[in-house]
ZASEVO-926625 format. One record per atom (N, C-alpha, C): residue number from 1; residue in three letters; atom name; x, y, z. Coordinates in Angstrom, 2 decimals, padded with zeros to 5 digits, m for minus. Example, Ala and Ser with C-alpha at 12.3 -4.5 7.8 and 13.67 -1.06 7.14 Angstrom:
- loza, torlo, lumro, u, v, w
- 1, ALA, N, 013.19, m005.69, 007.80
- 1, ALA, CA, 012.30, m004.50, 007.80
- 1, ALA, C, 013.20, m003.30, 007.80
- 2, SER, N, 012.85, m002.25, 007.08
- 2, SER, CA, 013.67, m001.06, 007.14
- 2, SER, C, 012.90, 000.03, 007.87
***
This chain:
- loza, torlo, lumro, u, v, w
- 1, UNK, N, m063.97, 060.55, 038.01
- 1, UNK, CA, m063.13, 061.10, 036.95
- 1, UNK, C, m061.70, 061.29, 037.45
- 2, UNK, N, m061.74, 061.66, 038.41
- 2, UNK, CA, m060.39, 061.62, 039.47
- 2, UNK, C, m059.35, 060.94, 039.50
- 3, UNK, N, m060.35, 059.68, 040.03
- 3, UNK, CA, m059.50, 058.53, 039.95
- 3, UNK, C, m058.86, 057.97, 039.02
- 4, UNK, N, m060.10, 058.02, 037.99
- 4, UNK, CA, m059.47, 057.06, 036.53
- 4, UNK, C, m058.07, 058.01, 036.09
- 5, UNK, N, m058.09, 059.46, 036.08
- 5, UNK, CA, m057.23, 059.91, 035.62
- 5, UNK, C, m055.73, 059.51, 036.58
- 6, UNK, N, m055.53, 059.67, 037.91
- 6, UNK, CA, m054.67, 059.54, 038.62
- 6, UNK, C, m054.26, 058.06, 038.22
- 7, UNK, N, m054.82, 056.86, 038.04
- 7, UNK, CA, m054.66, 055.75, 037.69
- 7, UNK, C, m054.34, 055.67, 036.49
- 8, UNK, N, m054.60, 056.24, 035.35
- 8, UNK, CA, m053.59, 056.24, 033.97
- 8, UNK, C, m052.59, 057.46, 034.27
- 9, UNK, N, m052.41, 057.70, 035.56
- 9, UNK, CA, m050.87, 058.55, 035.23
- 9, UNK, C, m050.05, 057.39, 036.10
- 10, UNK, N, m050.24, 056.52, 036.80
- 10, UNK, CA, m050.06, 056.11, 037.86
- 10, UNK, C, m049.27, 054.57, 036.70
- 11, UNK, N, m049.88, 053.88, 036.12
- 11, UNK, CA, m049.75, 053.48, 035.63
- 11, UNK, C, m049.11, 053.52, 033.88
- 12, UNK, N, m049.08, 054.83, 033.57
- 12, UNK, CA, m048.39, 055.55, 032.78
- 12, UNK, C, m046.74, 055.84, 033.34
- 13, UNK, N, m046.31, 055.55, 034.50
- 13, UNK, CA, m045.47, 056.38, 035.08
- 13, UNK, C, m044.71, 054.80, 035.29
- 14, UNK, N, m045.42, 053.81, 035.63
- 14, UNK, CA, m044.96, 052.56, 035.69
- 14, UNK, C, m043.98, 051.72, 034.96
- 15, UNK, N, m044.97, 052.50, 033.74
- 15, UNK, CA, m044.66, 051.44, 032.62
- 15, UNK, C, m043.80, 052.27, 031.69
- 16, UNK, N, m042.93, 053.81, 031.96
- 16, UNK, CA, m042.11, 054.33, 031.98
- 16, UNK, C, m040.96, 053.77, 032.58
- 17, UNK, N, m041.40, 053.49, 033.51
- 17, UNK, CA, m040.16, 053.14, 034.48
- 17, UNK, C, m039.32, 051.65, 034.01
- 18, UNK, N, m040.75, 050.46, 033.54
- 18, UNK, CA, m040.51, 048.94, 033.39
- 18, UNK, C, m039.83, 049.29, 032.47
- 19, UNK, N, m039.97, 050.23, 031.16
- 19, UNK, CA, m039.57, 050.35, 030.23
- 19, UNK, C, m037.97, 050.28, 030.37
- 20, UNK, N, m037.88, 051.72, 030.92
- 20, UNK, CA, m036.22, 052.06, 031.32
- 20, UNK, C, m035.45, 050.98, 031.78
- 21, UNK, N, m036.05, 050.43, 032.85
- 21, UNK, CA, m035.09, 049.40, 033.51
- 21, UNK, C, m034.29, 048.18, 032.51
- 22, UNK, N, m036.01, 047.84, 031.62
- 22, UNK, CA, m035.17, 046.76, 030.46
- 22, UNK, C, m034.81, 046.87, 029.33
- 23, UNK, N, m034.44, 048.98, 028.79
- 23, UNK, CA, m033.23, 048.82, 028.15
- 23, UNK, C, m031.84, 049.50, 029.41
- 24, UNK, N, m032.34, 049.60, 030.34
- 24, UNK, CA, m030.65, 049.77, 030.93
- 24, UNK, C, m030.16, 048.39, 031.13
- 25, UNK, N, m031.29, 047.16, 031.33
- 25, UNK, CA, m030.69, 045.88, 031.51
- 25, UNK, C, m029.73, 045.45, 029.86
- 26, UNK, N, m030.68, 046.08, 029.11
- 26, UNK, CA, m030.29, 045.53, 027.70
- 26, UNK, C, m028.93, 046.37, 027.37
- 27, UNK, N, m028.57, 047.29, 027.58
- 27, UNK, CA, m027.38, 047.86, 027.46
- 27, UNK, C, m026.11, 047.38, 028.38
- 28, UNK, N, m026.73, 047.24, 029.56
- 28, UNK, CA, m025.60, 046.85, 030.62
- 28, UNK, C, m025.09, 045.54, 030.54
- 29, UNK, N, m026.28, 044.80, 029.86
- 29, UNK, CA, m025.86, 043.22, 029.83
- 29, UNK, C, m024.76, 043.15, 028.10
- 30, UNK, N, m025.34, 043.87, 027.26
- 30, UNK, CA, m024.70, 043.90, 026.21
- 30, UNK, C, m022.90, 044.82, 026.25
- 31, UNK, N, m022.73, 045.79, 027.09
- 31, UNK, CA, m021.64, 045.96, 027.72
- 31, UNK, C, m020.36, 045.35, 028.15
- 32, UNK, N, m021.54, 044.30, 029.03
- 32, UNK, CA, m020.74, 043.26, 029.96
- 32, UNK, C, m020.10, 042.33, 028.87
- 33, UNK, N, m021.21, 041.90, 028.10
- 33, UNK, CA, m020.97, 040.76, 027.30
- 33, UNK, C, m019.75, 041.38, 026.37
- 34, UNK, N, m019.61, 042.68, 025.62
- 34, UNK, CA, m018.69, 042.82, 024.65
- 34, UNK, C, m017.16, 043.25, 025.66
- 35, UNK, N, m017.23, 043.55, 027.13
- 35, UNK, CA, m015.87, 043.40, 028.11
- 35, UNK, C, m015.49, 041.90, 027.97
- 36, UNK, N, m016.45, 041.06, 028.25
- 36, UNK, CA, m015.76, 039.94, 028.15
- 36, UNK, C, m015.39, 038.84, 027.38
- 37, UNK, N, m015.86, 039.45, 026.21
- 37, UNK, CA, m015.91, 038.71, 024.61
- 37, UNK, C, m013.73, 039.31, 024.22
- 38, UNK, N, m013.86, 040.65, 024.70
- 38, UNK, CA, m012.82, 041.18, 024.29
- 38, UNK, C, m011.74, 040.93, 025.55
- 39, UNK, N, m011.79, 040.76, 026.50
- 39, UNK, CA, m011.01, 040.01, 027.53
- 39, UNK, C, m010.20, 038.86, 027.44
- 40, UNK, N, m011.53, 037.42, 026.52
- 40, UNK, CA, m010.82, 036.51, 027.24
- 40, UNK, C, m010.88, 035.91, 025.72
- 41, UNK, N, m011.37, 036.37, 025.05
- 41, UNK, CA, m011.36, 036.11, 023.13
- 41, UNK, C, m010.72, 037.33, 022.06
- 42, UNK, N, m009.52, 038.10, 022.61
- 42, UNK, CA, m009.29, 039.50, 022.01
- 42, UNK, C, m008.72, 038.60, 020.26
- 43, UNK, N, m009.24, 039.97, 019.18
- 43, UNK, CA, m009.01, 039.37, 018.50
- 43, UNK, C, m008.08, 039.45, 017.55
- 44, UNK, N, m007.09, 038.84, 016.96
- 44, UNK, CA, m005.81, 038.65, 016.59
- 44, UNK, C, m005.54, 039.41, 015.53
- 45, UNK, N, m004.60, 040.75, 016.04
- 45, UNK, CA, m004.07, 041.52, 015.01
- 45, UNK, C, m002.76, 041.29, 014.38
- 46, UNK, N, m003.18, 041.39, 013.35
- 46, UNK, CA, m001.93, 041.17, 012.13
- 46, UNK, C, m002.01, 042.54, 011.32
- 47, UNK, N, m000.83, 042.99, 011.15
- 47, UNK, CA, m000.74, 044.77, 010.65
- 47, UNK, C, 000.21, 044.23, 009.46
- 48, UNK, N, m000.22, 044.14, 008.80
- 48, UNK, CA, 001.43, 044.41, 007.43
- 48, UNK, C, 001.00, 045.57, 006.46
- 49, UNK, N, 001.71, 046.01, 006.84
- 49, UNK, CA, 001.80, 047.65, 005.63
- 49, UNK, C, 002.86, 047.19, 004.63
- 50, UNK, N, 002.17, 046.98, 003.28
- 50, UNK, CA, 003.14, 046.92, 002.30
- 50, UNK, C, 004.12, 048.22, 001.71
- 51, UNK, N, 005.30, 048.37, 001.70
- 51, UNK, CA, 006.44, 049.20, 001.59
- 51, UNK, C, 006.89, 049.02, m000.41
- 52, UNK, N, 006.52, 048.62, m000.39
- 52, UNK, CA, 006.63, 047.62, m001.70
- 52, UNK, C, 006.64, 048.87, m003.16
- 53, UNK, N, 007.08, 048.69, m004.38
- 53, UNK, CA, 007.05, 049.89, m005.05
- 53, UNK, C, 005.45, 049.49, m006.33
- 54, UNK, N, 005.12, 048.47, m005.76
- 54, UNK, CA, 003.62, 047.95, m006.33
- 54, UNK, C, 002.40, 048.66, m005.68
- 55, UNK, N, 002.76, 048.85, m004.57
- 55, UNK, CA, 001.69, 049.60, m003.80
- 55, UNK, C, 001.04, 050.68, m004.84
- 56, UNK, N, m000.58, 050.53, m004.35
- 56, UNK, CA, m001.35, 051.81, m005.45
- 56, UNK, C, m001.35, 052.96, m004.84
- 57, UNK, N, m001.23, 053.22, m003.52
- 57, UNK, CA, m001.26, 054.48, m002.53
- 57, UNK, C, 000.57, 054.61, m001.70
- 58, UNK, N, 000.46, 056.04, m002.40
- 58, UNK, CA, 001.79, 056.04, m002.20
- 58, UNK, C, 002.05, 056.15, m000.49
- 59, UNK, N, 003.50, 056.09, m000.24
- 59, UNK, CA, 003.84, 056.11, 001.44
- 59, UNK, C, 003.43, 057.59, 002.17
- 60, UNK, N, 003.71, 058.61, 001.80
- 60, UNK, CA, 003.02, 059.61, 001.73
- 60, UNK, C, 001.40, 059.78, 002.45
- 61, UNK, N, 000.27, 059.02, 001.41
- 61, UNK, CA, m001.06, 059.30, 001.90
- 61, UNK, C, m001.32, 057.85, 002.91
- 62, UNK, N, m000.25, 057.10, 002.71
- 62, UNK, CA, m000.43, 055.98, 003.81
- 62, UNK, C, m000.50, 056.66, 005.57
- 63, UNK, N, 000.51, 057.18, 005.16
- 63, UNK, CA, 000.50, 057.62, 006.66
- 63, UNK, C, m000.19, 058.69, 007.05
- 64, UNK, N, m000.89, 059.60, 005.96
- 64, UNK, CA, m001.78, 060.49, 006.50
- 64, UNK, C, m002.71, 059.27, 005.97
- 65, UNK, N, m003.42, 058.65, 006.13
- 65, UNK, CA, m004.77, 057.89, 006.46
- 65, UNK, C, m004.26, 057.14, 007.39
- 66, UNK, N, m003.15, 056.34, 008.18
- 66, UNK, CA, m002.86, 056.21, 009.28
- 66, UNK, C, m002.90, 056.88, 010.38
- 67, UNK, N, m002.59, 057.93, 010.47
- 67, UNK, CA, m002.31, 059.00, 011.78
- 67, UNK, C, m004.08, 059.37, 011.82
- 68, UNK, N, m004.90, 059.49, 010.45
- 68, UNK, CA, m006.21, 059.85, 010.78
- 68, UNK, C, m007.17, 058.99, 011.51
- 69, UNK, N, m006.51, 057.56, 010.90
- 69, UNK, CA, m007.07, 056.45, 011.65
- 69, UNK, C, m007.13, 056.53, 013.07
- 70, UNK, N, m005.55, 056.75, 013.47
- 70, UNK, CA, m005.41, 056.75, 015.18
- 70, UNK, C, m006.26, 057.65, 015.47
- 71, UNK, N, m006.13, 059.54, 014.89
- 71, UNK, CA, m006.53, 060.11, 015.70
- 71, UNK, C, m007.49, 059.68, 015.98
- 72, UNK, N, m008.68, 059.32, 015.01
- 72, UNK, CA, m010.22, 059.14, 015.02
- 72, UNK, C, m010.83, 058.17, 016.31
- 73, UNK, N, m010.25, 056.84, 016.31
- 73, UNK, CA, m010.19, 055.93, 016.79
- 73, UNK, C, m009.45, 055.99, 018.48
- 74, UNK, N, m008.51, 056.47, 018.45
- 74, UNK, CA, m008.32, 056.98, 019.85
- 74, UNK, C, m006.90, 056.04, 020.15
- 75, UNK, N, m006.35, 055.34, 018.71
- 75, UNK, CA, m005.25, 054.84, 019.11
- 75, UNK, C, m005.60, 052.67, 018.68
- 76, UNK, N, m007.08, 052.75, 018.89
- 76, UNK, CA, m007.26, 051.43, 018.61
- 76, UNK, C, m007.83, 050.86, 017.24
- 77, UNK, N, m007.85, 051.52, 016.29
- 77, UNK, CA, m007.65, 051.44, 015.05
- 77, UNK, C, m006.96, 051.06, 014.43
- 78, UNK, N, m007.21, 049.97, 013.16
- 78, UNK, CA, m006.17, 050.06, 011.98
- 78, UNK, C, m006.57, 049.83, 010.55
- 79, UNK, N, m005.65, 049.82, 009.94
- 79, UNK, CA, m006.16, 050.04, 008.32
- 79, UNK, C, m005.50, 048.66, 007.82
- 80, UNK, N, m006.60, 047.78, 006.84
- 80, UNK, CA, m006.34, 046.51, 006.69
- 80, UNK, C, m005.89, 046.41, 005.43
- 81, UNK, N, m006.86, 047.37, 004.19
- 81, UNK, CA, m006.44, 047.83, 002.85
- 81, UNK, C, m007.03, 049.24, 002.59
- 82, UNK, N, m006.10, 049.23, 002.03
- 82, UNK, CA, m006.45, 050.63, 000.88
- 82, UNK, C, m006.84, 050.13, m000.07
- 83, UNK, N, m007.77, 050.33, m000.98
- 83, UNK, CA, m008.24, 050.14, m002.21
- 83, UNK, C, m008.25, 051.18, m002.95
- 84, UNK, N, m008.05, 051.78, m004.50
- 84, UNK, CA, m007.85, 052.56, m004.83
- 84, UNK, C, m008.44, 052.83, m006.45
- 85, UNK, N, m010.09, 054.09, m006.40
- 85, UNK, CA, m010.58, 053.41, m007.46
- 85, UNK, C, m009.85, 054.05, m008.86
***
């Protein structure tokens, strides 16, 4: 009775472990992959903020949903449209 039990902890403890290893592989490899997707393929920003007196959101809440953008984002954020229902 001993045994069998020590052997399903033993093997319980294993397959804890196999577990862990292949999602830290799966995270670390997915990591790697989005450093170097964004390295050597970064992808091409174009910003035009229309100033325009057509605009549906006035200059005003533009830039408070801008500045919220940054804060949120940490600076690497941007706003592509406003839509306005």
């Amino acid at each position: 009775m001993e045994s069998t039990l020590s052997n399903a902890l033993i093997l319980m403890v294993i397959g804890m472990i196999s577990v862990f290893i292949v999602l830290l592989v799966v995270v670390m490899g997915g990591s790697i992959l989005i450093n170097f997707i964004n390295k050597y393929y970064p992808e091409s920003v174009i910003s035009q903020v229309s100033n325009s007196k057509d605009s549906l959101v006035s200059p005003k809440i533009m830039a408070v949903l801008t500045a919220a953008v940054l804060q949120a984002t940490g600076g690497k954020g941007h706003i592509d449209e406003v839509l306005k229902k």
